[in-house]
C-alpha positions as CSV (number, residue, x, y, z in Angstrom):
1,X,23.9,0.5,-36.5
2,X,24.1,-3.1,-34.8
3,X,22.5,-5.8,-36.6
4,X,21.2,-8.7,-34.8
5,X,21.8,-12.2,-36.2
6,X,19.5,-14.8,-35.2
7,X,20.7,-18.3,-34.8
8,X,18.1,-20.8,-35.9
9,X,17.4,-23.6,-33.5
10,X,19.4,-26.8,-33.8
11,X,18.3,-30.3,-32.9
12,X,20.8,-33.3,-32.9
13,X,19.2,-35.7,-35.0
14,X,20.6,-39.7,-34.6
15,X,19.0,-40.3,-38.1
16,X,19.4,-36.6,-40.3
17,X,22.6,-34.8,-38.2
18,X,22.0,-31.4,-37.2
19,X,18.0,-30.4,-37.9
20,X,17.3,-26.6,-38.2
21,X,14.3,-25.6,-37.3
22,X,12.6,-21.8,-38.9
23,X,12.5,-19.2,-35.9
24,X,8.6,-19.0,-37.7
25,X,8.3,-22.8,-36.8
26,X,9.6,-22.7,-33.1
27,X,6.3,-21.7,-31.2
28,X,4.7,-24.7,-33.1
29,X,7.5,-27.0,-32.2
30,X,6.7,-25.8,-28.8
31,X,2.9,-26.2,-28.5
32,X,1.0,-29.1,-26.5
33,X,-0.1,-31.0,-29.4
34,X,3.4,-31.5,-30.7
35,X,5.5,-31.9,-27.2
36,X,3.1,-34.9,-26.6
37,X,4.1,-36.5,-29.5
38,X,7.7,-37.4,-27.5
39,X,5.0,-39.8,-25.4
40,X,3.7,-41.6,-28.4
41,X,5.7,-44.4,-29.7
42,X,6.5,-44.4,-33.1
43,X,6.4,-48.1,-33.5
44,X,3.6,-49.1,-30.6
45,X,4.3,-52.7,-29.3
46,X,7.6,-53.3,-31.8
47,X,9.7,-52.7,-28.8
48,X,8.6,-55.7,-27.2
49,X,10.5,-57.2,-29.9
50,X,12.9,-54.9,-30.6
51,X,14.3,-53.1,-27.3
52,X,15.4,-50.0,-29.0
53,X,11.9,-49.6,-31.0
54,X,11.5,-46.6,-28.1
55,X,11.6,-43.5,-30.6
56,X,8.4,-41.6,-30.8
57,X,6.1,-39.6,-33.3
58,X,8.1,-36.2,-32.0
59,X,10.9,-37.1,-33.7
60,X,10.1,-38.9,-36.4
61,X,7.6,-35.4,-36.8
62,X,10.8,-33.4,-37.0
63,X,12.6,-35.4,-39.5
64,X,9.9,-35.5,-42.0
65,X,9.2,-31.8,-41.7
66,X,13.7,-31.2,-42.2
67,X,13.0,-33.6,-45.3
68,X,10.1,-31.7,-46.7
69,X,12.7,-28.4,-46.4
70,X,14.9,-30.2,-48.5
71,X,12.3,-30.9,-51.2
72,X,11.6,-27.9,-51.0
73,X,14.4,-25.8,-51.4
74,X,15.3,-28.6,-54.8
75,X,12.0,-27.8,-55.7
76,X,12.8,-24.1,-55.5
77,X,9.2,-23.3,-53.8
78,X,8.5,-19.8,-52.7
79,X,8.7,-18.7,-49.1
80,X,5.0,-19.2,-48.2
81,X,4.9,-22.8,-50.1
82,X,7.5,-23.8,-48.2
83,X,6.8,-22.8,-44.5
84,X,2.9,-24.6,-45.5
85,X,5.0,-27.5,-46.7
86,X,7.1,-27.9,-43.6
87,X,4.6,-27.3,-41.3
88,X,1.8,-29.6,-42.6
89,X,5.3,-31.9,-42.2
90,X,5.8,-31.2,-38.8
91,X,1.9,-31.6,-37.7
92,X,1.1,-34.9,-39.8
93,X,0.9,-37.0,-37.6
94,X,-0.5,-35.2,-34.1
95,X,-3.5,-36.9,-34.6
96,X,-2.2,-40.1,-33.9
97,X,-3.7,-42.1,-30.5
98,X,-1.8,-43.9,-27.6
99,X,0.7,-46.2,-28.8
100,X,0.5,-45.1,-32.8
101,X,-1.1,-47.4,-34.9
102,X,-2.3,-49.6,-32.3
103,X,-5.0,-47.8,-31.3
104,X,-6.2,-46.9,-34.7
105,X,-8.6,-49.6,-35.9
106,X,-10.7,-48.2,-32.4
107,X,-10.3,-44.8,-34.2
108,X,-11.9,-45.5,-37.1
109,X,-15.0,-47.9,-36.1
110,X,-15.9,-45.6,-32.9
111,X,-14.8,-42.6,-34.1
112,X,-15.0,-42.8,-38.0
113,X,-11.5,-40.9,-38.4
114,X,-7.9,-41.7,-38.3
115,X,-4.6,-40.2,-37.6
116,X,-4.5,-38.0,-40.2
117,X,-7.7,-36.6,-40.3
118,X,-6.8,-33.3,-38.1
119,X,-8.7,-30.6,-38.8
120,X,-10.2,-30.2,-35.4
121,X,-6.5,-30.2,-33.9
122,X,-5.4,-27.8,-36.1
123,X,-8.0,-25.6,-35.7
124,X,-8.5,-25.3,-31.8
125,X,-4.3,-25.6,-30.9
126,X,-2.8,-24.5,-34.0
127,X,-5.4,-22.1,-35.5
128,X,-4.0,-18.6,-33.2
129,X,-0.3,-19.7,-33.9
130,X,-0.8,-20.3,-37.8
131,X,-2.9,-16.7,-38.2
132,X,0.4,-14.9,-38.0
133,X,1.8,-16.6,-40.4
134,X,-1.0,-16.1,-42.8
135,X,-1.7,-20.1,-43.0
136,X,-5.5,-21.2,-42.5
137,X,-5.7,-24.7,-41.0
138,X,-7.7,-25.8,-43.5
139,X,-4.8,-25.8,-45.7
140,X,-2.3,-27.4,-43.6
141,X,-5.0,-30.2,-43.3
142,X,-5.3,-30.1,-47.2
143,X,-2.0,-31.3,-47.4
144,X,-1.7,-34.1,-45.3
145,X,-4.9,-35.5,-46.3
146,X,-3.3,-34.9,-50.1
147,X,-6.3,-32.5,-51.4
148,X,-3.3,-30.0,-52.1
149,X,-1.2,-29.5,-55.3
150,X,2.1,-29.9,-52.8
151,X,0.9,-32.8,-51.2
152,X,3.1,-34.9,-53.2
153,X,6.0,-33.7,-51.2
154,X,4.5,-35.5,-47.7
155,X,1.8,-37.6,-49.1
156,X,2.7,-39.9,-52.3
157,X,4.3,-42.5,-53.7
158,X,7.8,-41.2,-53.0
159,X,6.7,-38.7,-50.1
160,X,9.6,-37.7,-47.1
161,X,7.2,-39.1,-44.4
162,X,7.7,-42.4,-45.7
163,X,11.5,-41.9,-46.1
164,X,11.7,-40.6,-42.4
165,X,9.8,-43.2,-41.2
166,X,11.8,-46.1,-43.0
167,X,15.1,-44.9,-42.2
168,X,14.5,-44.4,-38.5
169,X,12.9,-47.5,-37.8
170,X,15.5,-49.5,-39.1
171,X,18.1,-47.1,-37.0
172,X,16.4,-47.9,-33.7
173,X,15.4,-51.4,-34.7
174,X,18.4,-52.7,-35.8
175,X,16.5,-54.1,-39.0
176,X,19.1,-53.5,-41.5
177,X,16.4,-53.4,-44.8
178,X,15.1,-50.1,-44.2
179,X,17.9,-48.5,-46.2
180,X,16.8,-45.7,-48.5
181,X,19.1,-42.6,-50.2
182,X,16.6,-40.1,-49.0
183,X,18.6,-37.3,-50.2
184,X,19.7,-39.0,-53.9
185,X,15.9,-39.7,-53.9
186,X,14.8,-35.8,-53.5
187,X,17.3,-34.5,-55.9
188,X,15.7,-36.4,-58.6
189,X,12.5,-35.4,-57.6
190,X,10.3,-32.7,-59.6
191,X,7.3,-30.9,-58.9
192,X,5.1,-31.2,-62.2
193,X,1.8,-29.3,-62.4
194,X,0.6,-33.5,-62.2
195,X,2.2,-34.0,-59.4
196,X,6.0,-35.7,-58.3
197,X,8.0,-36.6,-60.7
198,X,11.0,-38.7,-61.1
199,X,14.2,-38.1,-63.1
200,X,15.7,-41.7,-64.5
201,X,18.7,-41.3,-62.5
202,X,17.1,-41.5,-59.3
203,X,15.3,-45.2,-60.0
204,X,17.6,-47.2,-57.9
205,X,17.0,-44.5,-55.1
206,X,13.3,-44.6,-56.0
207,X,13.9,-48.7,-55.9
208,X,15.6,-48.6,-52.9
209,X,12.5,-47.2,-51.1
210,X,10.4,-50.2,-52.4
211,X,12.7,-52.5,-51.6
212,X,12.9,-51.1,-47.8
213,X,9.0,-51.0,-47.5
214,X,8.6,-54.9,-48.9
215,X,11.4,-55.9,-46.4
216,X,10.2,-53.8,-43.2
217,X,6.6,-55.4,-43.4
218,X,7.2,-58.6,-42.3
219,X,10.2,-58.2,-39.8
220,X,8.6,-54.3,-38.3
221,X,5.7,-53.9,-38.9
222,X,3.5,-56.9,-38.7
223,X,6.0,-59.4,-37.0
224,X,3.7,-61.5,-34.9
225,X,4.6,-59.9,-31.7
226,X,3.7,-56.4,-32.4
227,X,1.2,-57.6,-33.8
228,X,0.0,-59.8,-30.4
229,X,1.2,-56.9,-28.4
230,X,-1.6,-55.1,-30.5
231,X,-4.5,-57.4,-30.1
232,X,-4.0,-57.7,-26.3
233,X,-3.8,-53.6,-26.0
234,X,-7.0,-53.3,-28.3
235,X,-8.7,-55.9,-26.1
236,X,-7.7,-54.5,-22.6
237,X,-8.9,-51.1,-24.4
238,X,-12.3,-52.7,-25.3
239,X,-12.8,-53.4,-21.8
240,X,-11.7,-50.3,-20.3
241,X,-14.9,-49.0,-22.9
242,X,-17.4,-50.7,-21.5
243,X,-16.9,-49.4,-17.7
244,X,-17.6,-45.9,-19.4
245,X,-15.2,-44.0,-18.5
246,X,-15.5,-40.3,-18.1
247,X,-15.0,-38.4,-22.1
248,X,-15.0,-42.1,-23.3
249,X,-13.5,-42.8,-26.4
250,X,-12.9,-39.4,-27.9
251,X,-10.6,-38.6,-24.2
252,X,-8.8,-41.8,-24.6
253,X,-7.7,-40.7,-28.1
254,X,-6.0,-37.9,-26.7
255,X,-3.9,-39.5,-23.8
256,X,-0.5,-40.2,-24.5
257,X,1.2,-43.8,-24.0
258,X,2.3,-43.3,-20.5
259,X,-1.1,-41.9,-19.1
260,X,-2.9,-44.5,-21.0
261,X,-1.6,-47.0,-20.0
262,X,-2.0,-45.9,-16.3
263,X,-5.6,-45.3,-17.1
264,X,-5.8,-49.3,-18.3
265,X,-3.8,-50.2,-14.8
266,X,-5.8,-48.9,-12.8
267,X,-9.4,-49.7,-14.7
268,X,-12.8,-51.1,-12.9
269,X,-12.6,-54.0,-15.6
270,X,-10.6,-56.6,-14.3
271,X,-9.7,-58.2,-17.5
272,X,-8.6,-54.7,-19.1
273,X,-6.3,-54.7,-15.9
274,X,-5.3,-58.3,-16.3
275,X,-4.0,-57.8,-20.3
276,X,-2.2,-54.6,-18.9
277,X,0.0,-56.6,-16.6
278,X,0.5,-59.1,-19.0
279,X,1.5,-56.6,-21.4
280,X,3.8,-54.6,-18.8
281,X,5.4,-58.0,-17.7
282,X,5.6,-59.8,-21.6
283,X,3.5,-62.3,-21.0
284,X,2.3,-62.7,-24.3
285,X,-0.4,-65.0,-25.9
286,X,0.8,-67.0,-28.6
287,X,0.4,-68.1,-32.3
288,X,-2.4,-70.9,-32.2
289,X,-2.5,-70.1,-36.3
290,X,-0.5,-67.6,-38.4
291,X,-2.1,-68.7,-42.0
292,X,-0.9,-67.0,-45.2
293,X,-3.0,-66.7,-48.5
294,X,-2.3,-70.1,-49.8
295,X,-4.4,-71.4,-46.7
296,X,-7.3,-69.4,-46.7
297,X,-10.1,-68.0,-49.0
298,X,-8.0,-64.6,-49.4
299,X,-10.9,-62.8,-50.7
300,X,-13.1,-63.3,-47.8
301,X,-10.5,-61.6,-45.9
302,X,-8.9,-58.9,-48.6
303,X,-9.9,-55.7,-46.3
304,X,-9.4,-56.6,-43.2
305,X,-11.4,-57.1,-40.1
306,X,-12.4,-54.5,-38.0
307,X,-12.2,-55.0,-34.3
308,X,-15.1,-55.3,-33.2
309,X,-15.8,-58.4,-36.3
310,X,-12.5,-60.0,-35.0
311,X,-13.7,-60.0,-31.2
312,X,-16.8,-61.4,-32.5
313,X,-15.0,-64.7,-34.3
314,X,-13.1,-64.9,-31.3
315,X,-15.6,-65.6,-28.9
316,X,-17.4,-68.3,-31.4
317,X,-14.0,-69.6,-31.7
318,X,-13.4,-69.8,-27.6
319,X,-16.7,-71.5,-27.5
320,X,-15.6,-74.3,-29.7
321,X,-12.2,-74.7,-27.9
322,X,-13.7,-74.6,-24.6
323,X,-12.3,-71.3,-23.3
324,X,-13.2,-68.2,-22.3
325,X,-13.2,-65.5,-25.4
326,X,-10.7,-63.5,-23.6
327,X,-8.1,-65.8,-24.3
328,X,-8.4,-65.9,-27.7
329,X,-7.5,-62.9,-30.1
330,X,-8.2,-62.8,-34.0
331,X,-6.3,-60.5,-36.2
332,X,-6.8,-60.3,-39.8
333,X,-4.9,-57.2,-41.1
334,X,-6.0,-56.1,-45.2
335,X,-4.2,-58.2,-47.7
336,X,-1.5,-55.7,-48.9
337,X,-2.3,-53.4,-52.1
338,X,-0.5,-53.6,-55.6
339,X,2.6,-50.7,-54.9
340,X,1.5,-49.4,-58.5
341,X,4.4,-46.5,-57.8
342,X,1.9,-44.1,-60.3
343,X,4.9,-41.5,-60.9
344,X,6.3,-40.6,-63.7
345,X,10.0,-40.9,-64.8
346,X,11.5,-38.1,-67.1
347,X,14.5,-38.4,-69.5
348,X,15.4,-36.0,-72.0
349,X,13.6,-37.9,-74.5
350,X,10.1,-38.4,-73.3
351,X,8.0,-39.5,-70.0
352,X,7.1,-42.9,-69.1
353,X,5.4,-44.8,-65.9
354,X,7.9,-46.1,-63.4
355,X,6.5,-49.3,-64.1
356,X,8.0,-49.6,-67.1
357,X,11.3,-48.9,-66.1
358,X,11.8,-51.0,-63.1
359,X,10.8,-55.0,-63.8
360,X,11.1,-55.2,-59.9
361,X,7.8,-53.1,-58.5
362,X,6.1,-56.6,-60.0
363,X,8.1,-59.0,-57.7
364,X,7.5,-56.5,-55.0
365,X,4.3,-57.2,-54.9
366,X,4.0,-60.8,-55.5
367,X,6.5,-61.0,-52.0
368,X,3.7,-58.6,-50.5
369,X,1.0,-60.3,-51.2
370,X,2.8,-63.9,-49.6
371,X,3.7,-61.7,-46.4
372,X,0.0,-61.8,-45.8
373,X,-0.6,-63.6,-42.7
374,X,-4.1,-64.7,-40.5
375,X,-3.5,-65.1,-37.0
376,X,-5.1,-66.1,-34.1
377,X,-3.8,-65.9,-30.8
378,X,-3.8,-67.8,-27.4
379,X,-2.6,-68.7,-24.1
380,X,-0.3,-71.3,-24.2
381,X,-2.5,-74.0,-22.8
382,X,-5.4,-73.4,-25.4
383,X,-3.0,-73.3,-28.8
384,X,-4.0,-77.3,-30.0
385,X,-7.7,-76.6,-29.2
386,X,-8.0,-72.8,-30.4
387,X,-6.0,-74.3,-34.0
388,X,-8.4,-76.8,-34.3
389,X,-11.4,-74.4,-33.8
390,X,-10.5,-72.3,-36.0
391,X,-9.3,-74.1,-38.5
392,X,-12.6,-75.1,-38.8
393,X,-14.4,-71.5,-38.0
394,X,-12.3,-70.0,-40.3
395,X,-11.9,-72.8,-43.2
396,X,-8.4,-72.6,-43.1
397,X,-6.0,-75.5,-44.6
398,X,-3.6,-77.0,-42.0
399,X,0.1,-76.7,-43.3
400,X,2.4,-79.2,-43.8
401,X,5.0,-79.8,-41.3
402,X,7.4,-77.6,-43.3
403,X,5.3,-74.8,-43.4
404,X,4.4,-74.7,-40.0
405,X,5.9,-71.2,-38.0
406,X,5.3,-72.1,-34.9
């Protein structure tokens, strides 16, 4: 009798090492929704500030769902539990828009989703691949949205997509804060009936994480230039909109990065076309103001603006300055929330909140919360006129000449 042995398949990972990926996985690896992910940058604009920022939602996809096996197999899950874990891993993020997170503020005011709202995905290019397997969609989207009782393991306060995410973009950024013992981390995790848990011997891990997230913010994810590079897509975007093109917004959502922006190059609006170049050739706008808390009523702006709110300031602020509102761009991101780390730690003695063991997750947040910045962008020509307009639009208190950033 011959017995056949089959090798699983291997992918070379810069971040994990060698990824194995479950012969049940492969045809989902290989469908559409997931192979456009290598077209979606993980980090939208950031390479315009970092050159290698060029990694994409694929892999970053893969890695959480090899992290999630790992939980899993500590946790000691059952066969079914873990394939559902590992695949609502791999499909987390295919819901994601050109360009990642840039084009999700448009998501959620014309759309009223985001990213990981993916039922309808999951049910029309998933739903005939998961029926073998004996997984309803429904399920898989119970997870990532963290209705489940294993979404813990990929959406939580200590979840493997966040410890993915971290350690790659600091890999292909160069940022050296993103540090985080992923693996230390999971083998101090447990799965409670409550939820994840966290032995005491994995608190510097777990602190590690919080350290890595605090530190990324400012110098990733919301430097200024992503987050100019941002503005100036979701204006260009905006544009495009109004010529009404042909599936409008709801088509646009499903484009990858390269095909939109060739769609936004080749636009009837000539301003949408005018950003793209701008964008294509770095021709940024610049800071004109980039106010933190201690300069502004910080509860007016505690959520955020949405889009459409911030185009609308920006053209009563152009009108003051004596520009056109094209040329400026307001962007007012949510005021960062408390990381209240709600897991609990386990010794053999008893079970406490995290917050009681680590002094640091308050400091944390205090450097959060003065990360916040305001800013408004402009050409360069405008920036004296635009800060004085909105300085005065936006009641915000000049700095000193030692505070000033730009």
């Amino acid at each position: 009798m011959k017995i056949l042995l089959v090798s699983p398949k291997i992918i070379k990972d810069p971040v994990h090492g060698y990824v194995e990926v479950d012969e049940k996985i492969l045809q989902l690896l290989d469908a559409p929704a997931i192979q456009r992910l290598r077209y979606i940058h993980q980090l939208g604009f950031s390479y315009l500030v970092y050159p290698g920022a060029n990694h994409t939602r694929f892999e970053h996809s893969v890695g959480t769902m090899h992290l999630a096996g790992v939980a899993c197999r500590q946790f000691g899950l059952e066969e079914d539990d873990r394939l559902l874990v590992m695949i609502a891993a791999l499909l987390h993020d295919v819901g994601h828009g050109p360009f990642s997170h840039a084009s999700e503020p448009l998501m959620e005011s014309r759309l009223g989703r985001t990213h990981d709202d993916i039922v309808g995905i999951t049910e029309t290019q998933f739903g005939a691949l998961l029926e073998p397997l004996s997984l309803s969609p429904t399920e898989i989207c119970d997870v990532v949205k963290g209705r489940h009782r294993l979404s813990g393991i990929i959406h939580g306060d200590l979840d493997v997509d966040r410890m993915d995410y971290l350690l790659r973009d600091a890999y292909y950024t160069g940022a050296p804060y993103g540090t985080v013992d992923a693996h230390r981390l999971i083998r101090n995790l447990h799965l409670t009936p409550d939820g994840i848990a966290l032995d005491e011997n994995g608190i510097n891990a777990a602190e590690s994480l919080l350290i890595a997230r605090t530190l990324m913010r400012p110098t990733v994810y919301y430097h200024h230039v992503s987050r100019i590079g941002e503005c100036m897509f979701q204006l260009a975007v905006l544009a495009h909109m109004e010529t009404g093109p042909v599936g409008g917004f709801e088509r646009f959502c499903g484009l990858d990065d390269w095909e939109c922006m060739h769609e936004l190059k080749n636009s009837p609006s000539s301003l949408t076309r005018e950003i793209t170049a701008r964008l294509y050739r770095r021709q940024l706008y610049k800071r004109a103001v980039y106010a933190g808390q201690d300069q502004v009523n910080a509860a007016a702006f505690q959520n955020g603006w949405p889009v459409e709110r911030a185009r609308e300031v920006a053209g009563e602020i152009a009108g003051r300055a004596g520009c056109h509102p094209s040329d400026v761009l307001v962007d007012i991101p949510p005021v960062p929330g408390e990381m209240s780390l709600e897991v609990q730690v386990k010794n053999r003695h008893t079970v406490v909140g995290f917050a009681e063991l680590s002094p640091r997750l308050q400091t944390l947040n205090q450097t959060r919360r003065e990360q916040w910045r305001l800013g408004v962008y402009t050409l360069p020509q405008y920036r004296d006129a635009v800060a004085d307009a909105s300085a005065e639009i936006l009641h915000i208190k000049k700095p000193t000449r030692q505070e000033t950033l730009f």
